[in-house]
BALUMDREN-802855 format. One record per residue: residue in three letters; x, y, z of N, C-alpha, C in turn. Coordinates in steps of 0.001 Angstrom, whole numbers, padded with zeros to 6 digits, always signed. Atoms other than C-alpha are relative to their C-alpha. Layout:
<rs>
AlaXYZXYZXYZ
...
</rs>
This chain:
<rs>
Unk-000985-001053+000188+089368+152411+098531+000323+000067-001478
Unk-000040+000018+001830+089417+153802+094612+001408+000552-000056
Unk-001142-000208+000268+093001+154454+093736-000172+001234-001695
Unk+000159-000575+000595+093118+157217+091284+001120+000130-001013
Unk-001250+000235+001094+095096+156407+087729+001235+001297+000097
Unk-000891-000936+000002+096887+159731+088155+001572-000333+001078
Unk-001065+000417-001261+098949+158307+091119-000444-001369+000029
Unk-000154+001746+000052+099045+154683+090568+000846-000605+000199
Unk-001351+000097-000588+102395+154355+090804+000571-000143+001496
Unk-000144-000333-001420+102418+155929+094292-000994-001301+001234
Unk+001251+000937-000685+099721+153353+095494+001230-001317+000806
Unk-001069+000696-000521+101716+150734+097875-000323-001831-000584
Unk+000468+000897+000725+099836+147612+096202+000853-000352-001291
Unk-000338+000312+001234+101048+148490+092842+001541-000142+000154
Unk-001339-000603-000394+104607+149956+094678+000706-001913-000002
Unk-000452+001725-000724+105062+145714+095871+000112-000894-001366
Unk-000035+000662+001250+103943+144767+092781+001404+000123-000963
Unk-001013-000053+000866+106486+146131+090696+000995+000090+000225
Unk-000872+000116-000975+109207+145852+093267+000001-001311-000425
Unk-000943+001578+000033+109582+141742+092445+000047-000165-001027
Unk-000261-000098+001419+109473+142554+088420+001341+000617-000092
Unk-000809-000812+000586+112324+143182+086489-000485+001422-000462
Unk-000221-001411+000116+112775+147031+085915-000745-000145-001730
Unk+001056+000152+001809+111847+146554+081889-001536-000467+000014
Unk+001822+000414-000540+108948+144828+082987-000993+000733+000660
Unk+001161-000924-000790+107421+147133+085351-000192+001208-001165
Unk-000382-001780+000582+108309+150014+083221-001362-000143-001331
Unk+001033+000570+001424+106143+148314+080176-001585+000187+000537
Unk+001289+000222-000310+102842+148522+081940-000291+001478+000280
Unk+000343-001877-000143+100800+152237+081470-000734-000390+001089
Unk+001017-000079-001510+098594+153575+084389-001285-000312-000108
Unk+001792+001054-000085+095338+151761+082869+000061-001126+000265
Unk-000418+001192-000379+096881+148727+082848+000530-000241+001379
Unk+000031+000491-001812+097938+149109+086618-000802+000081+000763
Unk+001523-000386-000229+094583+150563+087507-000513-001673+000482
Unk+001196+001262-000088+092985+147211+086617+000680-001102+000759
Unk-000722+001015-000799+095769+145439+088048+000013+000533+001616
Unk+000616-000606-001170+094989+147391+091066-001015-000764+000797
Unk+001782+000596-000360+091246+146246+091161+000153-001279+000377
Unk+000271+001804+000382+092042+142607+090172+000666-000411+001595
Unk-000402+000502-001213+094148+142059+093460+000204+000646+001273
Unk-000063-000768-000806+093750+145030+095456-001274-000683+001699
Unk+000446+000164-001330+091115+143261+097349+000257-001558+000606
Unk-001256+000706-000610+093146+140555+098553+000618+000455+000843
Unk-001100-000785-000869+094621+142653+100963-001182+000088+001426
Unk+000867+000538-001630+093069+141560+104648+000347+000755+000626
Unk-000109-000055-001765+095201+143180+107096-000046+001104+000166
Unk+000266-001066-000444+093743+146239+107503-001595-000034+000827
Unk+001254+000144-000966+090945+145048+110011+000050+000359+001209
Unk-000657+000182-001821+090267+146018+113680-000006-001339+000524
Unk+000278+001008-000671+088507+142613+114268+000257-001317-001458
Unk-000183+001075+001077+089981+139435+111911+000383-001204+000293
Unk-000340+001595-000138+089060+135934+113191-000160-000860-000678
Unk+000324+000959+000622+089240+132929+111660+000793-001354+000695
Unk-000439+001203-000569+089479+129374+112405-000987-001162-001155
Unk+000502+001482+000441+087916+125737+111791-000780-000582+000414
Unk+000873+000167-001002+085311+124285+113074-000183-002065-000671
Unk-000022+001351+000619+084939+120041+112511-001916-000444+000523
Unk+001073+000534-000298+081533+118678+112240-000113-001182-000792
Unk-000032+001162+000274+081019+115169+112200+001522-000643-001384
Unk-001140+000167+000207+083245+114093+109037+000672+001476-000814
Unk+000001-001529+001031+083422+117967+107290+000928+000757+000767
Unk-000160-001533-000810+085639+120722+108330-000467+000892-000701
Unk+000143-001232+000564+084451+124290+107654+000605+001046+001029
Unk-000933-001476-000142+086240+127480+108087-001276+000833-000228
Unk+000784-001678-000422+085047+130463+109433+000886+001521-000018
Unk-000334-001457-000229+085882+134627+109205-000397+000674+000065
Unk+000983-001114-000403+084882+137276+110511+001277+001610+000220
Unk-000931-001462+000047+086372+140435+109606-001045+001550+000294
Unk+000579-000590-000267+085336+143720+110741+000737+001658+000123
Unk-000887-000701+000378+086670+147276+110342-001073+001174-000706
Unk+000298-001546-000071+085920+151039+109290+000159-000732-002313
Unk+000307+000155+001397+084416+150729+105461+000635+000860-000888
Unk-000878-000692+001182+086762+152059+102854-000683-000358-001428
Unk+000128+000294+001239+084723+150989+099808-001086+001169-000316
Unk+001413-001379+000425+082515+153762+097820-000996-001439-000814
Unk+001417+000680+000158+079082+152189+097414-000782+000786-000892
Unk+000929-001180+000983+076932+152715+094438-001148+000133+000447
Unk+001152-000502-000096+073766+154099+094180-000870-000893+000870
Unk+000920+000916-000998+071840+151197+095272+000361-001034+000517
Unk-000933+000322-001318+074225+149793+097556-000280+001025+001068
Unk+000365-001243-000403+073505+153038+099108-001462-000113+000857
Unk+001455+000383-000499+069889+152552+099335-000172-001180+000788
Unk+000710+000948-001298+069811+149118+100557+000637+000141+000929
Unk-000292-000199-000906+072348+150194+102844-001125+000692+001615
Unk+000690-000267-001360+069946+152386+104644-001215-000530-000075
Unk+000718+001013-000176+067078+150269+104084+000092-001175+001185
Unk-000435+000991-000673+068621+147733+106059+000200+000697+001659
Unk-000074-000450-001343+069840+150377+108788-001228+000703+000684
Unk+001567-000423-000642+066117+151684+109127-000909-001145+000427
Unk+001115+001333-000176+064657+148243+109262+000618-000486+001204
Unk-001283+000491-001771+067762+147338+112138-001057+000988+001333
Unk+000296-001214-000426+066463+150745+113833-001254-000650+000862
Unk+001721+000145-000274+062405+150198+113566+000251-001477+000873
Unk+000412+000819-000420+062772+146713+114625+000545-000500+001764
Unk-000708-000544-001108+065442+147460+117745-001165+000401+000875
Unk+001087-000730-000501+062718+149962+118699-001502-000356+000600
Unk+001144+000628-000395+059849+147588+118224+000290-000886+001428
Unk+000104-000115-001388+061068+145439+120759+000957+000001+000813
Unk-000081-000743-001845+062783+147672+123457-001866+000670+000120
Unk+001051-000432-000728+059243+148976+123282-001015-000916+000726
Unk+000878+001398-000525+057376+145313+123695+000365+000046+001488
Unk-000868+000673-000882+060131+144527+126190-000538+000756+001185
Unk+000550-000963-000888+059181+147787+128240-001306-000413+000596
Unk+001025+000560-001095+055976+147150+128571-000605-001331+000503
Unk+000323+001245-000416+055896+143768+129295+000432+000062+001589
Unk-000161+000063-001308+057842+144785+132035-000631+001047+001478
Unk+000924-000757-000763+055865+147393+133343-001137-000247+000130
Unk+000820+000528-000271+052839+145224+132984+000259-001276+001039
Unk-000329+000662-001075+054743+142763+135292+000066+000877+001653
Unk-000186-000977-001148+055574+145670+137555-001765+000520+000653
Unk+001235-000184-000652+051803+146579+137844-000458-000943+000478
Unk+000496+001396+000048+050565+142967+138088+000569-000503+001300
Unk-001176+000457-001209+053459+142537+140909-001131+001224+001284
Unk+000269-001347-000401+051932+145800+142608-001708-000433+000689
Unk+001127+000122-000599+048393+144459+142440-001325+001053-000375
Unk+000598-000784+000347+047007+146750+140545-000505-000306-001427
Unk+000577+000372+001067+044140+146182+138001-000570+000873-001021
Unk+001114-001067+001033+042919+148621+135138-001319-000653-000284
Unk+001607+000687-000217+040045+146217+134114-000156-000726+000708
Unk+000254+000517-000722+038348+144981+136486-000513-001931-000527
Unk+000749+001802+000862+037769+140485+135674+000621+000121-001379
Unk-000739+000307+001192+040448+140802+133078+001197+000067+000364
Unk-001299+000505-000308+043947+139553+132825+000644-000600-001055
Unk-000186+000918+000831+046312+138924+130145+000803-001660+000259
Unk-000408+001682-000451+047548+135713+132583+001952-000052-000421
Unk-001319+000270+000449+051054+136897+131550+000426+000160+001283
Unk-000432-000086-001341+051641+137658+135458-000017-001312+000818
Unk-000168+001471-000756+050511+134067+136702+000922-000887-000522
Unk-001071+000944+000618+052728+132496+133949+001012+000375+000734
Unk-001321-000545-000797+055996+134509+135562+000074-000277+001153
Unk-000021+000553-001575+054204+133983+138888+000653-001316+000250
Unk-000635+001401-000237+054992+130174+138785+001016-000681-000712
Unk-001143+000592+000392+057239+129888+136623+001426+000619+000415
Unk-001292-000894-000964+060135+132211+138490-000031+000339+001134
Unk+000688-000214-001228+058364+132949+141688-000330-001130+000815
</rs>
């Protein structure tokens, strides 16, 4: 979320901020200088998530901490943030795709195989006898 120097003031970040300064004090700082003071601690600000767990986890003598935050993206992404963004969501996509399509026909080669039905005749990829005995 870019806060725009023209209304910096109005921003509720900066509003908190200069709410526990003395009045001379706030007053002393122009709208570039709150800008950056904006940036510097604006993202510090968590609780605008739908999903925000965190906890602890102990292994052997270590603890580590975990979070998982999750939520509707308010940040403008540059150029190639951009790109690998959809890079990443075409490669999610294609590879989704690859296998629900494996998955399909694995199971429709079970479904024929179940059925009894052979396209080549003295061939078999033996993936039906594995399932046969091992679930059957």
């Amino acid at each position: 979320m870019t806060t725009k120097i023209d209304d910096i003031r109005q921003d509720p970040v900066i509003t908190r901020l200069l709410e526990k300064m003395p009045r001379r004090v706030a007053d002393s700082f122009d709208d570039e200088q709150l800008a950056h003071l904006r940036n510097a601690i604006g993202a510090r600000e968590w609780g605008r998530h739908s999903i925000d767990l965190r906890g602890t986890v102990k292994l052997a003598k270590w603890r580590y901490y975990y979070v998982i935050l999750a939520g509707r993206n308010r940040r403008s992404l540059s150029d190639q943030q951009l790109k690998l963004a959809r890079l990443l969501t075409a490669s999610l996509i294609a590879g989704f795709t690859v296998i629900a399509i494996l998955v399909g026909l694995v199971v429709l080669y079970l479904i024929k195989s179940a059925l009894g039905i052979n396209l080549i005749d003295g061939w078999s990829l033996g993936l039906w006898t594995w399932f046969d005995t091992t679930f059957l």
